[in-house]
C-alpha positions in Angstrom: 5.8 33.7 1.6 5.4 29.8 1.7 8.5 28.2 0.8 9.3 25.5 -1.4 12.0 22.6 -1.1 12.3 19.3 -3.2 13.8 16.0 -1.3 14.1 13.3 -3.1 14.6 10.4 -0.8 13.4 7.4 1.1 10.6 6.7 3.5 6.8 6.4 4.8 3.8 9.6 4.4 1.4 11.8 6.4 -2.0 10.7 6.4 -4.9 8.7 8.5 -8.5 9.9 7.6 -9.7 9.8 4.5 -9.1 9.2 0.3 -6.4 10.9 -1.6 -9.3 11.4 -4.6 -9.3 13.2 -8.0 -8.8 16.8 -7.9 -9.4 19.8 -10.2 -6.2 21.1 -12.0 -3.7 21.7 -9.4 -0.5 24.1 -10.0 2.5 21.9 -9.8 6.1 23.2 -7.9 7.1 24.6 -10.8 4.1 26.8 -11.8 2.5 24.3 -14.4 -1.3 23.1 -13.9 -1.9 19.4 -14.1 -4.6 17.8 -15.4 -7.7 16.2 -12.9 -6.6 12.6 -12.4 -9.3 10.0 -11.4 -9.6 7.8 -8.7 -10.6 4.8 -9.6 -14.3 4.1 -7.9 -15.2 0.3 -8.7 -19.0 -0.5 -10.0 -21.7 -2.7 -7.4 -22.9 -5.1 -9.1 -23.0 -9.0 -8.5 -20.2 -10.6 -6.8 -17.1 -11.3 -8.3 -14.5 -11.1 -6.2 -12.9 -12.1 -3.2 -14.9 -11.4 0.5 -13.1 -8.4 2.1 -11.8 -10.4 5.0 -10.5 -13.1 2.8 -8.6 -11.0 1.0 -7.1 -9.3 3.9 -5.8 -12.3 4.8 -4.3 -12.9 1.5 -2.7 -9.8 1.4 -1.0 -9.5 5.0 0.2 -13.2 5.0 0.7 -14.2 1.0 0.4 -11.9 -1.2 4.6 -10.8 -0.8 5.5 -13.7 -2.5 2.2 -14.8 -4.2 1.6 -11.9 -5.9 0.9 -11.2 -9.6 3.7 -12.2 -10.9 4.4 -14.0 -8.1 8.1 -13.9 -6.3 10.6 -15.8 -4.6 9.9 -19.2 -6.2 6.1 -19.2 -5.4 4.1 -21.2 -7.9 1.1 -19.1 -8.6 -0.4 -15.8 -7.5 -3.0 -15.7 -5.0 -4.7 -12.3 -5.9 -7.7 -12.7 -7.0 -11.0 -15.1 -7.2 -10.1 -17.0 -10.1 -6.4 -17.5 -8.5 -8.2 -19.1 -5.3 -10.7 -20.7 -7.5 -8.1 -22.4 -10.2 -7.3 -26.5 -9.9 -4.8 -27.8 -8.2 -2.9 -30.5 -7.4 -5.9 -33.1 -7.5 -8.2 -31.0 -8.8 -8.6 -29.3 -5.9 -9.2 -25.7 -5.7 -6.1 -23.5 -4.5 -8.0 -22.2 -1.5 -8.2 -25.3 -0.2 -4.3 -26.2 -0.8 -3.6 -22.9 0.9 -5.8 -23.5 3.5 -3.7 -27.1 4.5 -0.6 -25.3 4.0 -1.8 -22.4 7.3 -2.5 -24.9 9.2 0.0 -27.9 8.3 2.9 -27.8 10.5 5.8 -29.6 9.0 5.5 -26.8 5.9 3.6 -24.0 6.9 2.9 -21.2 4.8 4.2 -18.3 5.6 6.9 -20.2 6.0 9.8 -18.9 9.0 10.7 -16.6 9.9 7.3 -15.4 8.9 4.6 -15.1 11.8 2.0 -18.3 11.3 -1.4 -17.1 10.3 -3.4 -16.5 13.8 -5.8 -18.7 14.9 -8.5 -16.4 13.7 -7.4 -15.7 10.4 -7.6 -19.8 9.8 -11.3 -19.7 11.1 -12.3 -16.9 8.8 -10.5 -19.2 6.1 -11.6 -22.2 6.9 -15.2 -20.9 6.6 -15.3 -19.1 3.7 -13.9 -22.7 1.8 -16.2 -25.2 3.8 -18.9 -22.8 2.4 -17.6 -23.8 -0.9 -16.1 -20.7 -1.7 -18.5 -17.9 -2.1 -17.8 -14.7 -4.0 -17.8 -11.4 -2.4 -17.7 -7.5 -3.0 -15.0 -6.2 -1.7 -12.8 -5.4 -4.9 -16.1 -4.1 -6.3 -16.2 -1.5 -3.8 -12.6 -0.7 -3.1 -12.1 3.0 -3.9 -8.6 2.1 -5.3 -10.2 -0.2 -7.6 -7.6 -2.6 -7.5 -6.3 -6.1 -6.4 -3.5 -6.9 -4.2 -0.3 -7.3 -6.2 3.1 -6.0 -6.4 3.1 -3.7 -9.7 7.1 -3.6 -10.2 7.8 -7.1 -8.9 10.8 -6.0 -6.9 11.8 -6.6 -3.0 13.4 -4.8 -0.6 15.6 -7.6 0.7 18.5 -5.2 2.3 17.1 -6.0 6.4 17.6 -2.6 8.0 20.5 -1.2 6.8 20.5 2.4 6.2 19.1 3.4 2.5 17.0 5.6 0.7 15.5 2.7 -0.9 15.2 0.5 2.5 11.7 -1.1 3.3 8.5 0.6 1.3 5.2 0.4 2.4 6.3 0.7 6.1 5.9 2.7 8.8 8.9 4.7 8.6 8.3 7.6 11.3 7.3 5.1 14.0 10.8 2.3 13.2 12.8 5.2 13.1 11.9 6.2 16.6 12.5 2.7 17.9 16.0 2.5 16.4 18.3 5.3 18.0 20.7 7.1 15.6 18.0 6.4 13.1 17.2 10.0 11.0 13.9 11.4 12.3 11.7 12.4 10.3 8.8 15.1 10.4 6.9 13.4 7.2 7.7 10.1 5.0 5.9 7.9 3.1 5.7 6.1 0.0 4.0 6.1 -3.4 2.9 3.0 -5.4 1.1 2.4 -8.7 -2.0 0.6 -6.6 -3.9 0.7 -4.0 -3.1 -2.4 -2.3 0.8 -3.8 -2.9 2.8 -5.3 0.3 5.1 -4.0 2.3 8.9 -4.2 0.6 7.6 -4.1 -2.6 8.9 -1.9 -5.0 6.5 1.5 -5.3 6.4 4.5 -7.9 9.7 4.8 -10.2 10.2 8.0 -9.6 7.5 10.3 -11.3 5.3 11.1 -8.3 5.7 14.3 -6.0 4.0 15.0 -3.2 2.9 18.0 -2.1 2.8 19.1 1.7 1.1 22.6 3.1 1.5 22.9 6.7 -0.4 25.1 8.8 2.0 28.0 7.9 1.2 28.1 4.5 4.5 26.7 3.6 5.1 24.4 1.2 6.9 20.9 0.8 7.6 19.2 -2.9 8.9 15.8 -1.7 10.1 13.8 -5.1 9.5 10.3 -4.9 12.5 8.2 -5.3 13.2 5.1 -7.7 11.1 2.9 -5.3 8.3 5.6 -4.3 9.9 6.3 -0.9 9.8 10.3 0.2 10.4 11.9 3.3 11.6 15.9 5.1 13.2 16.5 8.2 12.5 19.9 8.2 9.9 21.4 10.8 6.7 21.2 9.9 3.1 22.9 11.3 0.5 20.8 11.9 -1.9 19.9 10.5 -1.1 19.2 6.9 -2.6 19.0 3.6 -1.1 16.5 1.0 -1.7 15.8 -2.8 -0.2 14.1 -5.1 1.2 15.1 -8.6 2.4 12.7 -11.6 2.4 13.2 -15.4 0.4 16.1 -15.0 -2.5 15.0 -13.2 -3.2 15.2 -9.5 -4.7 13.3 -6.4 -5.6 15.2 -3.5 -6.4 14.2 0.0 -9.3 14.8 1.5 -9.1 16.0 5.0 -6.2 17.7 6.8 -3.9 14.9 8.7 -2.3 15.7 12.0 0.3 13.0 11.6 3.4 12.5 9.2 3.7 9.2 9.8 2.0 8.0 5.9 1.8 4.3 6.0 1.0 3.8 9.0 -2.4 4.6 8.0 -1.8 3.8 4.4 -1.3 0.2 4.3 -1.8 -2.6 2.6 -5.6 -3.1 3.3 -5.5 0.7 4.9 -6.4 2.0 8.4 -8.0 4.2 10.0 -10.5 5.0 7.1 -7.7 5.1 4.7 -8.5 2.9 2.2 -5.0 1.5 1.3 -1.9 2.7 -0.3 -1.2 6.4 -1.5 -1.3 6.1 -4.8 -0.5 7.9 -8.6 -3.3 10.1 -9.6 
């Protein structure tokens, strides 16, 4: 018989492959069937948005602080097209300001302790604005149908003291394992409202649960905690199928993972064919 146990707790998922996407009515822990939730699949059409490796940029090195609303005394978000695209001082566009403060050196942006934007990242910068700032696709075809932004607006600020709230979005399996006496975990991971919100931020409130059925058959209901952070000690078989439930809908993962390690795969921008965070159905 496949058991069940609840956890509500802290940190990092199991995942690397492919979509958590829209499922039929899925029985919850409890017994009751949830509704079909739907992953949000944007339209093609013209180009609207920002270029995919543009906004990659945006969200690994600004997007923390200049998101939507924007934190820790930033003055404007840098999320979207029309963000990049809005006046600035002078008239000039924002991308352009953002692009002299990467490369300015008496007040960089990210400023320290943050790591300056590589090299690269300013070329793929500087030519997307010297080409006078072209649209691009890449939110149009984002599965998660979502910009970057951080949905509650809150920061974990705590450094790495020990919490069930401590550092969201990150890869909690693989820290854990460079920090001796740190709890080890056999799955964590976090849930978020998006598909794309920094690392630190703030996820899910609470309402998510996600499911876990190891090879065994046995089952895992890990409760999402206040910031979206969930995790298990326990043993667990390999490989693993996941879904998520909230408010009675459900979002299931596509393929079977063979690590419990969530964001590592689920990150901001997503790797390894993930597409970016796990996110409510």
């Amino acid at each position: 018989m496949a058991k069940t146990m609840v956890v509500a707790t802290a940190l990092a998922c199991a995942s690397c492959g492919t979509d958590f996407r829209a499922t039929p009515p899925v029985a919850a822990p409890n017994g009751d069937a949830g509704s079909a939730g739907s992953a949000g699949s944007g339209s093609a059409g013209a180009p609207d948005g920002l270029p995919c490796d543009v906004q990659a940029i945006l969200i690994d090195r600004c997007t923390s602080c200049h998101g939507n609303p924007p934190g820790d005394g930033a003055p404007m978000p840098l999320v979207t097209y029309d963000d990049l695209l809005a006046p600035g001082m002078g008239g000039v566009p924002i991308a352009q300001r953002a692009l002299v403060r990467m490369t300015t050196a008496a007040m960089p942006m990210p400023p320290a302790p943050a790591e300056p934007v590589a090299a690269s990242e300013i070329a793929t910068f500087q030519a997307w604005v010297d080409a006078s700032l072209p649209p691009g696709t890449c939110a149009a075809d984002d599965p998660l149908d979502a910009g970057p932004t951080c949905t509650s607006g809150r920061y974990w600020t705590g450094g790495n003291e020990g919490s069930q709230s401590m550092h969201p979005g990150d890869a909690c399996i693989a820290c854990h394992a460079a920090n001796a006496g740190a709890p080890v975990f056999a799955i964590a991971g976090t849930v978020f409202p998006t598909g794309h919100e920094p690392d630190d931020c703030d996820g899910d409130s609470g309402s998510a649960t996600v499911v876990i059925t190891d090879a065994n058959g046995a089952t895992y209901a890990l409760t999402a905690n206040a910031v979206g952070n969930f995790y298990t000690t326990s043993p667990v078989a390999f490989p693993i199928h996941a879904h998520v439930l909230a408010n009675g809908e459900a979002r299931e993962m596509a393929n079977p993972q063979t690590s419990g390690d969530c964001n590592a795969c689920h990150t901001p921008t997503g790797a390894n064919m993930a597409p970016g965070r796990i996110t409510l159905p």
